[in-house]
C-alpha positions as CSV (number, residue, x, y, z in Angstrom):
1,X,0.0,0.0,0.0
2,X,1.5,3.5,-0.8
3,X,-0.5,7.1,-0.4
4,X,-1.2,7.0,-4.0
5,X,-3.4,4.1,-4.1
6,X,-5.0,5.5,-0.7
7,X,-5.6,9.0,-2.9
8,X,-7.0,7.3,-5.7
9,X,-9.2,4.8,-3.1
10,X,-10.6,8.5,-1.6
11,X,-11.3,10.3,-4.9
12,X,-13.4,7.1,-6.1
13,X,-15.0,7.2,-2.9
14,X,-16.2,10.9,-3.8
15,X,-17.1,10.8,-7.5
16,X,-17.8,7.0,-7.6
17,X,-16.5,7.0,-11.0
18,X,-13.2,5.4,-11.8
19,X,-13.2,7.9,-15.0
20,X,-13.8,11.0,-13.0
21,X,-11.0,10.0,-10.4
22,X,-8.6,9.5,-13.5
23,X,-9.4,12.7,-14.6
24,X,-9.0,14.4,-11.4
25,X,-5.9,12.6,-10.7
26,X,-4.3,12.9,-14.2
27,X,-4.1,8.5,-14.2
28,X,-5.7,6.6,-17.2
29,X,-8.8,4.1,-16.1
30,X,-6.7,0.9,-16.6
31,X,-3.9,2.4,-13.8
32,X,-7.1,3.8,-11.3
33,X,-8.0,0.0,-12.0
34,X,-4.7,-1.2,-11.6
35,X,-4.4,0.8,-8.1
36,X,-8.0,-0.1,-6.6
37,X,-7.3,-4.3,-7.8
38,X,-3.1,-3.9,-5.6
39,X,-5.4,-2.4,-3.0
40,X,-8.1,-5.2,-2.9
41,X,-5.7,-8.4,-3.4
42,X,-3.2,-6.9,-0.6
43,X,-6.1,-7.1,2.2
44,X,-7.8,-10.0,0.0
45,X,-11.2,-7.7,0.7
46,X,-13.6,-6.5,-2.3
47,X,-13.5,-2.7,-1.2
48,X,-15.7,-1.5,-4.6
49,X,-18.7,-3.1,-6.3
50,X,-18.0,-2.0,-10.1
51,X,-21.5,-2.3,-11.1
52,X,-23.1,1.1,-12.3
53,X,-23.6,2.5,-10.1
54,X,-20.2,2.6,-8.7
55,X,-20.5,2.1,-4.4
56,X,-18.1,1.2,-2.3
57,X,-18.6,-2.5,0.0
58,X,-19.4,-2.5,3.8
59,X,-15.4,-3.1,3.8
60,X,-14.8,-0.5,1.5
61,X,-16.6,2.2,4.0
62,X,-14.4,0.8,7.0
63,X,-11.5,0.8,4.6
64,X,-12.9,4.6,3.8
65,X,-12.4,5.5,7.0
66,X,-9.1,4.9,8.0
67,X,-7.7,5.1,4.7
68,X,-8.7,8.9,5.4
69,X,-7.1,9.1,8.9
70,X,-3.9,8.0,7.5
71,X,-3.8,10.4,4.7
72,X,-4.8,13.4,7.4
73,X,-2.1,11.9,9.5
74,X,0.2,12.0,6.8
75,X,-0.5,15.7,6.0
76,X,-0.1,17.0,9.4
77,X,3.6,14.8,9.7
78,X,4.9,17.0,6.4
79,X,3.3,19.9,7.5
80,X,5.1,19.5,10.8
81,X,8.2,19.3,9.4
82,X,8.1,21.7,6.6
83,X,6.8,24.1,10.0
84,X,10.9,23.5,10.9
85,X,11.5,25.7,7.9
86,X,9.9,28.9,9.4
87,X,8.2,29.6,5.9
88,X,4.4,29.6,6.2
89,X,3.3,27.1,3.6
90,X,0.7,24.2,3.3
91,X,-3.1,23.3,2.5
92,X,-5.2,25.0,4.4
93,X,-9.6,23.9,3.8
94,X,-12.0,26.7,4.3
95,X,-15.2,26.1,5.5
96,X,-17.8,28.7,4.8
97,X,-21.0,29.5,3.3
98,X,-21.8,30.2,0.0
99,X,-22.8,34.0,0.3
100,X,-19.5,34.6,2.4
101,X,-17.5,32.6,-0.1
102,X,-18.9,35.0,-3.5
103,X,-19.0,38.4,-1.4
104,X,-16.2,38.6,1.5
105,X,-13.1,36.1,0.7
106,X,-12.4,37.3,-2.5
107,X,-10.9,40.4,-1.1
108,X,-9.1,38.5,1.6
109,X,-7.7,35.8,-0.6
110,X,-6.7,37.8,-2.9
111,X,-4.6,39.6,-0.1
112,X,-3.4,36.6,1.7
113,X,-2.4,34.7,-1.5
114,X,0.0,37.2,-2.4
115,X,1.7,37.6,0.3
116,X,2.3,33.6,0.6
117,X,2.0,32.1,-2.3
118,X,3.1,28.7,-1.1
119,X,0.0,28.2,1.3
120,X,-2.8,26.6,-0.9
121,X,-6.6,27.4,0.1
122,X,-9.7,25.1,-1.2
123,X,-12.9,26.6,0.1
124,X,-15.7,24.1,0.6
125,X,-19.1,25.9,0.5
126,X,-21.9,24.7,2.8
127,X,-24.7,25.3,5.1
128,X,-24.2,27.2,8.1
129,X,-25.2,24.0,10.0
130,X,-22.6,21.5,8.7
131,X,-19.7,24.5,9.0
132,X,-19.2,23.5,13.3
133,X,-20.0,20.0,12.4
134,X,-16.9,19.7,10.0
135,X,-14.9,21.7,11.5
136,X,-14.9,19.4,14.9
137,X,-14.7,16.5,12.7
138,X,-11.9,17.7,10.9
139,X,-12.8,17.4,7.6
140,X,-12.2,21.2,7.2
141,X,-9.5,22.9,8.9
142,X,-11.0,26.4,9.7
143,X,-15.0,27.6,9.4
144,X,-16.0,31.2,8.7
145,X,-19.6,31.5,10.0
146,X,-22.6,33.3,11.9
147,X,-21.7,32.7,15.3
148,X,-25.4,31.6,16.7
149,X,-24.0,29.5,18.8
150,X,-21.2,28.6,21.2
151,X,-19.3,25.0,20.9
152,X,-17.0,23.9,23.8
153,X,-15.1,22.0,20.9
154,X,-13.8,25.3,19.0
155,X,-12.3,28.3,19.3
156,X,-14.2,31.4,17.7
157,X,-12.9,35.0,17.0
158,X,-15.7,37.6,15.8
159,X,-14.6,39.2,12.1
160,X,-17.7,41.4,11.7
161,X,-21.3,42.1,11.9
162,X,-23.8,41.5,9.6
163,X,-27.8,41.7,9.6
164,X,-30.8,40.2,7.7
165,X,-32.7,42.8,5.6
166,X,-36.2,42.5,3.1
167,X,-35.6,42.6,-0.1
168,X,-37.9,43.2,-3.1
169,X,-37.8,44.1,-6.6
170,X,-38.4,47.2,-8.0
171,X,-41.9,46.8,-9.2
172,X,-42.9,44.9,-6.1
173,X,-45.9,46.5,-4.2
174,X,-43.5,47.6,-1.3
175,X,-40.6,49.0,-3.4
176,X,-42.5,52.7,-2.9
177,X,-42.0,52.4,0.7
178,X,-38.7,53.2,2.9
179,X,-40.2,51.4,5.9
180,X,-42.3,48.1,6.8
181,X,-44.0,46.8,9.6
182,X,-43.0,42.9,10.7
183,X,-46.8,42.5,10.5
184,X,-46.9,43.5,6.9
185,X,-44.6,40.1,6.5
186,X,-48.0,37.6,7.2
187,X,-49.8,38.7,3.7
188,X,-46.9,39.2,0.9
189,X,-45.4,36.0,-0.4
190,X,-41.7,35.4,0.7
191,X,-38.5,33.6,-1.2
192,X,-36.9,31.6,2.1
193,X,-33.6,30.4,2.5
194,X,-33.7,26.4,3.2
195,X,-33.8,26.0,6.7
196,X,-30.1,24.4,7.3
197,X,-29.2,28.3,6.7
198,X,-28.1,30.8,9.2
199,X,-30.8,33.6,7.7
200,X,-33.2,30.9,7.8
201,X,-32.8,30.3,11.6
202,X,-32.9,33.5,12.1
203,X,-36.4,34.1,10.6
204,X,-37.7,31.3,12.1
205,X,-37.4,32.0,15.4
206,X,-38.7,35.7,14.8
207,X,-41.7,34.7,13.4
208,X,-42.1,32.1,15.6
209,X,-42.1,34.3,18.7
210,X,-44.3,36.7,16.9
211,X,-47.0,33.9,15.7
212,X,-46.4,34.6,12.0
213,X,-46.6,32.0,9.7
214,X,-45.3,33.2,6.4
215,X,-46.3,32.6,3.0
216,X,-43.5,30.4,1.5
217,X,-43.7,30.2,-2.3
218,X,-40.5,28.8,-2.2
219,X,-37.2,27.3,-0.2
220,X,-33.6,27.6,-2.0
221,X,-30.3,27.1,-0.7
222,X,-28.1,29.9,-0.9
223,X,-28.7,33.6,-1.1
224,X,-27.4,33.8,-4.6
225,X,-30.7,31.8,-5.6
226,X,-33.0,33.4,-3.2
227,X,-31.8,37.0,-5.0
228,X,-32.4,36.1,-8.6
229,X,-36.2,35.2,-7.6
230,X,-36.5,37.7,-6.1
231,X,-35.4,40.4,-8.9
232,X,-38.2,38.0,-11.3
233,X,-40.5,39.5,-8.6
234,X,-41.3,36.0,-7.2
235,X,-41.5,37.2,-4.0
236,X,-40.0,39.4,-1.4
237,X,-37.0,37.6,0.8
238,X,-35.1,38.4,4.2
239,X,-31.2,38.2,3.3
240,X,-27.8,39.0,4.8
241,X,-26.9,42.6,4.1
242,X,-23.6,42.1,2.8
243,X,-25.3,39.6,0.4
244,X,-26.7,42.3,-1.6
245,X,-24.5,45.1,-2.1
246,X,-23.7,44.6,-5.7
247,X,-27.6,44.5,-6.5
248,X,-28.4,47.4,-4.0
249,X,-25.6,49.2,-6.1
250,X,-27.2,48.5,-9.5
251,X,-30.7,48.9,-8.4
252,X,-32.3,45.2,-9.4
253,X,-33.3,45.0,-5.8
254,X,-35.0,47.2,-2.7
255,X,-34.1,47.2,0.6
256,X,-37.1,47.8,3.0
257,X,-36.1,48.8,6.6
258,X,-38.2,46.3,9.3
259,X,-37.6,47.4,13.0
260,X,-37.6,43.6,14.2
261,X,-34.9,43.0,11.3
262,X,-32.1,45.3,12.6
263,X,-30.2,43.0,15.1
264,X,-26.6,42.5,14.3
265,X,-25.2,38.9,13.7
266,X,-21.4,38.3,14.8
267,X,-19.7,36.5,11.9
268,X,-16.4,34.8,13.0
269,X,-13.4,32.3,12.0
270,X,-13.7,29.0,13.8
271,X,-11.0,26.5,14.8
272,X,-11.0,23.2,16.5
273,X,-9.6,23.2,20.1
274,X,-6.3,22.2,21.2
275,X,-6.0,20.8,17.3
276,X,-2.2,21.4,15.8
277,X,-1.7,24.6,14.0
278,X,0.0,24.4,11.2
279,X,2.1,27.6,10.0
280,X,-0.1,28.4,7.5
281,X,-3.5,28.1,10.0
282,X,-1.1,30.4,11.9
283,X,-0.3,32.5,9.6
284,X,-3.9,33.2,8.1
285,X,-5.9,33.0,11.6
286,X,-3.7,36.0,12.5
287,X,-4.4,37.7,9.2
288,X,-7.6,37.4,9.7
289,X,-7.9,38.5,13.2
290,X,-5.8,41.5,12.2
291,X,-7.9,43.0,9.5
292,X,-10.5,45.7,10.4
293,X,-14.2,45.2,9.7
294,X,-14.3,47.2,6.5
295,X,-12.0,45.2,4.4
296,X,-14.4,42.6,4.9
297,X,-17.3,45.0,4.1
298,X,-16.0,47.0,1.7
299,X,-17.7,47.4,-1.3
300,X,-16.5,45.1,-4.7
């Protein structure tokens, strides 16, 4: 067994396609076969059922498993020891969601990249409810999220503020007015973020306190959706703020000030506790720590 066969064992495992995993690995079919087969024979265990679907055997999930510990492992014992060196470099994966990802990072990675180009970032966009979840597990290294809730398993560091505003479109029936009530928000149909979201939490337990039951026309998963229905005039929405500069800027959408709206959500870097640091989560924790609220709000 050598880490290649363990990377090419992994990538199957995600795309569940011995052609994809070739493709993202730069091997040809017959060698991703030729890996998987050394694999199998060495612990005389079917790990993959080839039948189309592609799926992986009850042995191939425990072989999953720790095939994945050992590659992690691996990681963090060259990351230790390129550390040695003193020259922040090394893999760093960002968990955050997808309206933070298009709207604040690009201004910080662009930054940050610069100024060490040998530290690698992939950003994994996701649901404000899976960011803590894989951050503890490990599976991402650090989370940038709305900080709803405390975990005695990370550290946290508040970034900046954000808040939820109603959005229309410009021909919508409240785009006249500067102002609504939250009572206003029972009888107009609403665009809702799906409710693994942070927004969505948030308007949930609003309305739930105030007995309103809102008229969903529909549920979509990142705020990116939920604005292009909007500007169709499917329906008014409740959004991050920071989410809709660029269309605030160009006019295609309306805020509308609601007094029950304006609380301000801390949004914050997340790390597991008493987890190795490598130089590079060193090195960009304190970058980000370091940088004042309006680089992360500036405008694009």
């Amino acid at each position: 067994m050598n880490m290649n066969q363990l990377e090419t064992f992994i990538t199957i495992s995600k795309t569940m396609s011995f052609r994809k995993a070739g493709e993202i690995l730069n091997l040809t079919q017959p060698a991703v076969s030729a890996q998987i087969k050394s694999l199998e024979d060495e612990y005389q265990s079917v790990l993959i059922d080839r039948n189309q679907p592609v799926t992986l055997t009850d042995s191939g999930r425990v072989f999953l498993e720790h095939a994945m510990k050992i590659v992690r492992t691996v990681e963090e014992l060259k990351q230790r020891l390129a550390d040695l060196e003193n020259t922040p470099q090394g893999h760093i994966h960002l968990g955050t969601t997808t309206s933070i990802a298009m709207q604040t990072l690009p201004r910080v990675l662009s930054y940050f990249q610069n100024q060490f180009p040998l530290i690698k970032i992939t950003i994994h966009s996701m649901p404000s409810s899976q960011i803590m979840a894989s951050v503890e597990n490990g599976s991402v290294d650090i989370g940038i999220a709305y900080l709803f809730e405390k975990n005695p398993y990370l550290e946290s560091s508040i970034l900046y503020y954000d808040t939820f505003e109603l959005v229309v479109a410009p021909d919508h029936p409240l785009a006249s007015h500067e102002f609504a009530t939250i009572e206003e928000l029972r009888h107009i149909p609403l665009v809702m973020l799906s409710q693994d979201t942070a927004g969505r939490r948030f308007v949930d337990a609003l309305f739930k306190k105030l007995d309103i039951v809102p008229q969903t026309v529909m549920e979509l998963s990142s705020s990116e959706e939920v604005k292009r229905m909007v500007e169709l005039n499917m329906g008014a929405a409740i959004i991050s703020r920071l989410s809709i500069a660029k269309e605030l800027r160009l006019g295609t959408l309306k805020m509308i000030k609601v007094n029950e709206l304006e609380i301000s959500h801390p949004v914050g870097v997340v790390y597991k506790s008493g987890r190795y640091l490598s130089s590079a989560m060193q090195q960009f924790l304190s970058d980000l720590k370091g940088m004042p609220q309006n680089q992360f709000l500036g405008s694009e």
